[in-house]
Each structure stands twice: as structure tokens, then as C-alpha cells.
C-alpha positions in Angstrom: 17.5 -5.6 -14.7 17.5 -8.3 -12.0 15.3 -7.2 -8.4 15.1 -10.5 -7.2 17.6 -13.3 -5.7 16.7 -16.7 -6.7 15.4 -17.4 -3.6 13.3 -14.5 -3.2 10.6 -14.9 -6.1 7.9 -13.6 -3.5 8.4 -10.2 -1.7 5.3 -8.4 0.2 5.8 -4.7 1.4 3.2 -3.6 3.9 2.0 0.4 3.5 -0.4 2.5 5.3 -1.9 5.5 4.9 -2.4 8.2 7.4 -4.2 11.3 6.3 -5.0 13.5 9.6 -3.5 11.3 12.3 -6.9 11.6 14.0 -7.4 7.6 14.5 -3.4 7.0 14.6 -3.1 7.7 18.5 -0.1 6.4 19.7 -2.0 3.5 21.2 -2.8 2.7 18.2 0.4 2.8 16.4 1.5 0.4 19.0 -0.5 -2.2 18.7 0.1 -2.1 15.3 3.9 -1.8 15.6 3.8 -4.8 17.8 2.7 -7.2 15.2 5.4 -6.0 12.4 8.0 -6.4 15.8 7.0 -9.5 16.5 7.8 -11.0 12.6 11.2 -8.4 12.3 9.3 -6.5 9.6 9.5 -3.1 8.7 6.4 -0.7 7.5 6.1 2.0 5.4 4.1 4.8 6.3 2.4 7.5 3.6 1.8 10.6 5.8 0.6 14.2 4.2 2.5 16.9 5.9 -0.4 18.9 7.3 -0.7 15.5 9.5 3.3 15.8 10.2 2.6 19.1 11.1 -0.1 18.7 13.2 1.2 15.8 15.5 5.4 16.0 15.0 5.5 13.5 18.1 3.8 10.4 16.2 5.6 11.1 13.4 9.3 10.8 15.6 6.8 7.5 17.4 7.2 6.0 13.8 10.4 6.8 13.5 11.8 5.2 16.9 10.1 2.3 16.0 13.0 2.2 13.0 9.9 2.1 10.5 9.7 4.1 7.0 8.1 7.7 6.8 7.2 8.7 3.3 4.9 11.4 1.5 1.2 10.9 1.5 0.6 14.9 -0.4 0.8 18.3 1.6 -2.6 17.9 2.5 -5.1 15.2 1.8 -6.8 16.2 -1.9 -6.4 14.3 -5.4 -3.4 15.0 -7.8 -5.6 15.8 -10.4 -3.8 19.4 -11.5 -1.0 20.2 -13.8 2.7 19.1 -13.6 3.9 22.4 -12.4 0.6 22.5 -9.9 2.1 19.0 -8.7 5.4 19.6 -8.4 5.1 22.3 -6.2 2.7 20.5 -4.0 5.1 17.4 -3.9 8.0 19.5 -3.2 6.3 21.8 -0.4 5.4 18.3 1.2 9.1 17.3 1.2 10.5 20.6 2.5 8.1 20.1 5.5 9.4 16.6 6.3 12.8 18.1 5.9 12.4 20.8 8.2 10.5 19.1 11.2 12.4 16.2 11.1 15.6 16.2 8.8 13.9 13.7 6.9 14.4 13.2 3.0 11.0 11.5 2.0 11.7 9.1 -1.3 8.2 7.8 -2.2 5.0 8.8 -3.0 1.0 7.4 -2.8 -1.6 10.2 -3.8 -4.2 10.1 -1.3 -7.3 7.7 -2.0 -4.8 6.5 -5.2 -6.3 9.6 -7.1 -3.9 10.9 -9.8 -3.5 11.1 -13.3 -0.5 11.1 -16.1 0.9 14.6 -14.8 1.3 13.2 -11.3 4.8 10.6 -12.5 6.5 13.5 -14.0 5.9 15.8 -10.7 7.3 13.2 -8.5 10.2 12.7 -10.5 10.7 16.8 -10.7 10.1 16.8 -6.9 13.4 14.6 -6.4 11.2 11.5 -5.5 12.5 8.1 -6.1 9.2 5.7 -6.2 5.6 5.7 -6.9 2.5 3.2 -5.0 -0.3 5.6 -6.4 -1.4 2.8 -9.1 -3.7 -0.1 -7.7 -3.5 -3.9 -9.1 -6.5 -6.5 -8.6 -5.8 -10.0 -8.8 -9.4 -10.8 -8.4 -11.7 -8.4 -9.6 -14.8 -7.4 -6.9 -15.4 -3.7 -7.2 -18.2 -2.9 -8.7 -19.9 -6.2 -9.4 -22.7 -6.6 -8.4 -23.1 -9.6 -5.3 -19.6 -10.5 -5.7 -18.4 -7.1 -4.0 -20.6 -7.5 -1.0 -19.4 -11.3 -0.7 -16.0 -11.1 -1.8 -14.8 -15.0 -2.1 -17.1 -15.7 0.9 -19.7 -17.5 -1.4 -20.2 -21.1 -2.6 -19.9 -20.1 -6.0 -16.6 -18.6 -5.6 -14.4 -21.5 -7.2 -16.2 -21.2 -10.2 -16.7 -17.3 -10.4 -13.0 -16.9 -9.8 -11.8 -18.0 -13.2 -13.9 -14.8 -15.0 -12.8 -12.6 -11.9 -9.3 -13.1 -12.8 -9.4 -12.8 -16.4 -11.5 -9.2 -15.5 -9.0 -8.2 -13.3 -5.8 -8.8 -15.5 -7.5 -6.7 -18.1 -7.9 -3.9 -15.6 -3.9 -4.6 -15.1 -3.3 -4.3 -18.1 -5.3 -1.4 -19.4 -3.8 0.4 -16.3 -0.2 -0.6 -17.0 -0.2 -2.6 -13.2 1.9 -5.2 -13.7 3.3 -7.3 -10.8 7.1 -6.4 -10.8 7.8 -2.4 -9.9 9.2 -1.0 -13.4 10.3 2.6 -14.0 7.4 4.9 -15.0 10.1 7.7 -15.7 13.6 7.8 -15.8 14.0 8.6 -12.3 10.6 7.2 -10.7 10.0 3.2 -10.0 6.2 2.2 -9.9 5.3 -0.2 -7.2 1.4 -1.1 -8.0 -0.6 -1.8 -4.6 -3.3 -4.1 -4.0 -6.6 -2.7 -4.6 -8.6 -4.4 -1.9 -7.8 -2.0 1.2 -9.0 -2.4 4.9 -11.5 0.5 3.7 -12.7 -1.7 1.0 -13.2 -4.5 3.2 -14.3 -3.0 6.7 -16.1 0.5 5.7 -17.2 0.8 1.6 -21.0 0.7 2.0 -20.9 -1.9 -1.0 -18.5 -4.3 0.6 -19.1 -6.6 3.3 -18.7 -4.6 6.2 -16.5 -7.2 7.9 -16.8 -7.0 11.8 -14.1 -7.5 13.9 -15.0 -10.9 14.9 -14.2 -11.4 10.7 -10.9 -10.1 11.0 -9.3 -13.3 9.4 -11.4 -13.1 6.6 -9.6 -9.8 5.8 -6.3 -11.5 6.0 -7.4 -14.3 4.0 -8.5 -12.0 1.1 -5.0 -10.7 1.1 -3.8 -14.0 1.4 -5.9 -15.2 -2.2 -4.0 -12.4 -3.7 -0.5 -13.5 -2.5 -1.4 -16.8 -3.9 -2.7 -15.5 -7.1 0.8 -13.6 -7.1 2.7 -16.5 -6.9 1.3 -18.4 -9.5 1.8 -16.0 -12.1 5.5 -16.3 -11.3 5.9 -14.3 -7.9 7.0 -10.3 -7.9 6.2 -7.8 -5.3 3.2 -7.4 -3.6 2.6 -3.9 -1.7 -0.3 -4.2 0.7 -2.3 -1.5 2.0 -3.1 -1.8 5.6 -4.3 1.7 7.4 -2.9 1.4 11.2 -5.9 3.5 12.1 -8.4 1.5 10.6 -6.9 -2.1 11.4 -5.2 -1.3 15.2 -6.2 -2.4 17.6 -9.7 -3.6 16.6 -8.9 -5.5 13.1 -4.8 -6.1 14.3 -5.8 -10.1 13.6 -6.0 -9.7 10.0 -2.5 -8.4 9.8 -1.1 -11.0 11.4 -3.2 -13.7 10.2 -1.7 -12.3 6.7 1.6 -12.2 7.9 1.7 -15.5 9.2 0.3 -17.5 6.3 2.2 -15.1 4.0 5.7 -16.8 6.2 4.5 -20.1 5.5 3.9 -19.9 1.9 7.4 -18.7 1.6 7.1 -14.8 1.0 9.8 -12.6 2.1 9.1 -8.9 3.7 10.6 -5.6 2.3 10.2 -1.8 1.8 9.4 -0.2 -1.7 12.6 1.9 -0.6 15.0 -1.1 -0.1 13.6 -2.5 -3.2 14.4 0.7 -5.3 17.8 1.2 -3.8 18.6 -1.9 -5.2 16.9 -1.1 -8.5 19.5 -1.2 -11.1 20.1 1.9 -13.5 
């Protein structure tokens, strides 16, 4: 099974998340949009449909802007239940994309990543094509104590970050995360996302609280990951950015990421181009 050209050993997809659309104002979406037009890149947007619901028009703003609309749950609450319970949940969520805006959604992230086993199965019986509801740390932070409120902002770092990785790939592999998407059913591709998030970064009470002023810091945190990516061989690295939480105050980080991203040779794509292209 071959996803990659030769010359593309490094491909980053860049996701959001929007629950309620109560911080996604159109203002918002546009200073955000003006960053991915600015480097030709196209995002992908998790959206539940009592958000699509609620405010049709920035769904149709996303839209026009030629980016990617994709399922984010019918309303904002964990995947926790049965197959069945799932399935109908996923599939009341596409029929209400389909009837406000003709729109077959493909993919799939469970809101705040919370799922378990049944959840693959109910996408696939739901006539979904793709999966971002894992999470995959190249440097492990959470829950360690200092190095979560400090991130690789410490003097110690260099030497910390051997034991951080090792931590971290035994998260990935405990959780089955690796760094290529791979088909978690017959029908369903899994694309595993980043686990440090905006949120993680800019609003967890146990992280650093980064300011706006700190906005590259974010970006460079992203950017450690890319590079960790690339040394174990490349793959595809699916970012979670929140538009409502990074536009317009924390914009810089995404284009700091973006930029440095460019230069170190990564290519920008969807999960849904990548899956079209996924060989059967």
C-alpha cells in the first residue's frame, strides 16, 4: 500500500474543531482563513451538527472559502455508548449536513478525542470513510509533573527529551498511534492527531498558559513534533489548531508553524485527499 510519492515523505494536515460556533464568528474564521490563503492550503473543519444547525451561514463561510467540512458528533458529548447507540448518532449527524447543505461528510473526530473500541465500527456503519479521534505524542508532557507546565521551555530540556520520547512511543504504541494513517476497519482509515492542542497549550490549568505575546512558542512546539516526525522516517502529521481559540489573537502560531513547516520541506494535505488516494 503506497500513500506517499517519493518526494513527499512529510505531509501535515491542519484540523480544527468547532463545537458551538460560539467563538467562530466570521471575523474570526477570516483571520484564520487568511493565513491557510496566504500558503495555498486547505483546512479541515470537525463541526457537530447542532453547531451546523445553529449558524448554517458560517458553515456555507467555510465552505466558500473552498475548505473541508467534516463531522465533529450531532452534538458535543463523548462516544462512549454502544455501536448501535453510535451509529445512529453518526448517521443523524450526517443526514443533518446532508440536508442543510447537500453535503456528504467523510470523516470523523469525537469531540475532546473521547471514544472507545465501538466508536471505529459506528463510523464505518455510518458510511464514514476516516477517523482523527486517536491522539499521538511525540514528546510526552501531560501529566508530568514540571515538564507539563514548561513544555521544552526549560534548560533541561535536551536532556529530558530522550526519556520523553521513549514515554511517548510507548503511549503510541499501547494506543496503536502510529505515524502513517492505516485502516482501523475495512472501510475506515485512522489518521492519529497530535496530542498537544491550542487548548493544551493556551487554556489547561496544568500547562503553561501561553499568552499571546508567546504565540511562537506554540508553533514551535508543533514544529519539535514535525521534526521528531521526520526523523522517524516522515508520515502524516494531522495538527489540531481550534480557529476559535487561535484567530485572531494566537493566528502567529499558525503561521509561524506553517512557515518553518515549508522550510523543512513538509507538504500540506487533507485526511480526505489522503484517503481518496488510499489504496484498497
Amino acid at each position: 500500500m503506497k500513500i506517499f510519492d517519493n518526494h513527499e515523505k512529510m505531509i501535515v494536515c491542519l484540523t480544527g474543531d468547532i463545537d458551538y460556533f460560539d467563538t467562530e464568528t466570521i471575523n474570526c474564521l477570516n483571520s484564520y482563513f487568511s493565513v491557510l490563503q496566504k500558503y495555498s492550503i486547505t483546512g479541515t473543519f470537525f463541526i457537530t451538527a447542532k453547531a451546523a444547525e445553529g449558524y448554517p451561514d458560517r458553515v456555507e463561510h467555510i465552505l466558500k472559502h473552498d475548505h473541508i467540512v467534516e463531522g465533529h458528533g450531532d452534538v458535543h458529548k463523548s462516544f462512549y455508548g454502544s455501536t448501535s447507540v453510535q451509529t445512529e448518532r453518526l448517521t443523524t449527524m450526517k443526514k443533518t449536513f446532508s440536508s442543510l447543505f447537500d453535503l456528504n461528510i467523510e470523516g470523523f473526530r469525537a469531540p475532546w478525542y473521547q471514544h472507545n473500541n465501538n466508536t471505529y465500527p459506528a463510523v464505518d456503519n455510518a458510511g464514514l470513510m476516516y477517523d482523527c479521534s486517536k491522539k499521538r505524542f511525540e514528546i510526552a508532557f501531560k501529566g508530568i509533573p514540571f515538564v507539563q507546565k514548561r513544555y521544552m521551555y526549560t534548560k533541561t530540556y535536551p536532556f529530558t527529551k530522550p526519556f520523553l520520547k521513549f514515554i511517548a512511543g510507548v503511549y503510541n504504541i499501547y494506543c496503536n498511534s502510529p505515524r502513517i494513517p492505516y485502516r482501523i476497519t475495512p472501510n475506515v482509515v485512522e489518521f492519529p492527531t497530535l496530542g498537544i492542542s491550542d487548548y493544551t497549550l493556551i487554556e489547561d490549568p496544568s500547562g503553561p498558559l501561553f499568552r499571546p505575546e508567546d504565540a511562537e512558542k506554540i508553533g514551535n512546539i508543533w514544529v519539535d513534533g514535525l521534526l521528531s516526525y521526520m526523523q522517524g522516517g516522515g508520515g502524516v502529521l494531522t495538527v489540531q489548531a481550534h480557529p476559535g481559540r487561535l484567530a485572531p489573537r494566537y493566528i502567529d502560531s499558525l503561521e509561524y508553524f506553517i512557515r518553518n513547516a515549508r522550510n523543512l520541506g513538509a507538504t500540506f494535505s487533507t485526511p480526505r485527499k489522503i484517503r481518496e488516494n488510499y489504496m484498497n
